[in-house]
N, C-alpha and C positions, 0 to 999 in steps of 0.2 A: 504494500500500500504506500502511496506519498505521504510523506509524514504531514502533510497540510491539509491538501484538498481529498482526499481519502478515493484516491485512483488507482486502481490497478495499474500496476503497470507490468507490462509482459516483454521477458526476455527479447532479445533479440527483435525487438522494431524498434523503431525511431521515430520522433515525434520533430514533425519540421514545417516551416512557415511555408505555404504555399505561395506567396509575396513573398522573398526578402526582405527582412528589415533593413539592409543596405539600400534600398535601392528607394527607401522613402525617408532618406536622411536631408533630402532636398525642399521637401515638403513642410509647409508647417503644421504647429499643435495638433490640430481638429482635425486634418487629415491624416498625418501620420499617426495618428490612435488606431484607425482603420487595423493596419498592418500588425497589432498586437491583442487582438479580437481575436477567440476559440474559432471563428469562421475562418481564419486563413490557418489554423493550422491541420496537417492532416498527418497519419501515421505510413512508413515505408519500413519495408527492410531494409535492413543493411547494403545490402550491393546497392540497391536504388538509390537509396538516400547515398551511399558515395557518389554514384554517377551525377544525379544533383545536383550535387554538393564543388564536384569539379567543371560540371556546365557553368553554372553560374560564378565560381571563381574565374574561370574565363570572361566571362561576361565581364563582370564588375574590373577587371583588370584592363580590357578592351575601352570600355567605358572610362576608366582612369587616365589612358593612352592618349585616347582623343577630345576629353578635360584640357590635358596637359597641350599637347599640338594646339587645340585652338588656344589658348591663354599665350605661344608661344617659348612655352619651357621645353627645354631640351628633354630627353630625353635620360632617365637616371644612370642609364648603361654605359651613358658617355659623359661621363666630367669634362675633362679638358682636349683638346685638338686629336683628331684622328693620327695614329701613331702608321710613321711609314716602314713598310713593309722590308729588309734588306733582300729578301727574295730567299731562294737554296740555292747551296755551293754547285756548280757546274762539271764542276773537274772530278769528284766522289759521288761515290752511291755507296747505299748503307744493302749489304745481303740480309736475308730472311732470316738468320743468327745473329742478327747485329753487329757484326764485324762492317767497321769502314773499307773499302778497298777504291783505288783507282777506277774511274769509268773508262769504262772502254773507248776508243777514239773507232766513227765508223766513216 
């Protein structure tokens, strides 16, 4: 039982907001209440409720991405200047044991 509300609760399901509550943090008071109403929540199993659970962290990270683009903020992955590449050595090739050897000239 929930030590509160006096719920069963059964193994192995998940209890999850059919709304996100991320996705009503833009909203104010009166509507974001909506999203914490027993109406938006429903129960899944486990695999579901992962898969979910990784849809909408895409989501909301997507969502973050093009937040950020339109306001004009870079990108978190890149701090400072695109670093240049010196390329691979020419003259070496590495064999399937990891030994260095000369390249062959053809």
């Amino acid at each position: 039982l929930g030590a509160i509300c006096e719920v069963v609760l059964v193994p192995d399901w998940h209890m999850d907001h059919i709304r996100p509550l991320w996705s009503s943090t833009h909203l104010p008071p009166e509507e974001r209440i909506e999203f914490f109403k027993l109406d938006n929540l429903q129960t899944l199993g486990p695999a579901a409720h992962g898969r979910k659970t990784t849809a909408e962290a895409k989501a909301r990270a997507k969502e973050t991405r093009l937040k950020r683009t339109k306001s004009g903020q870079r990108s978190r992955s890149r701090r400072g200047p695109k670093l240049q590449s010196r390329g691979f050595r020419k003259d070496v090739t590495r064999k399937l044991d990891g030994t260095v050897v000369p390249r062959e000239r053809r």
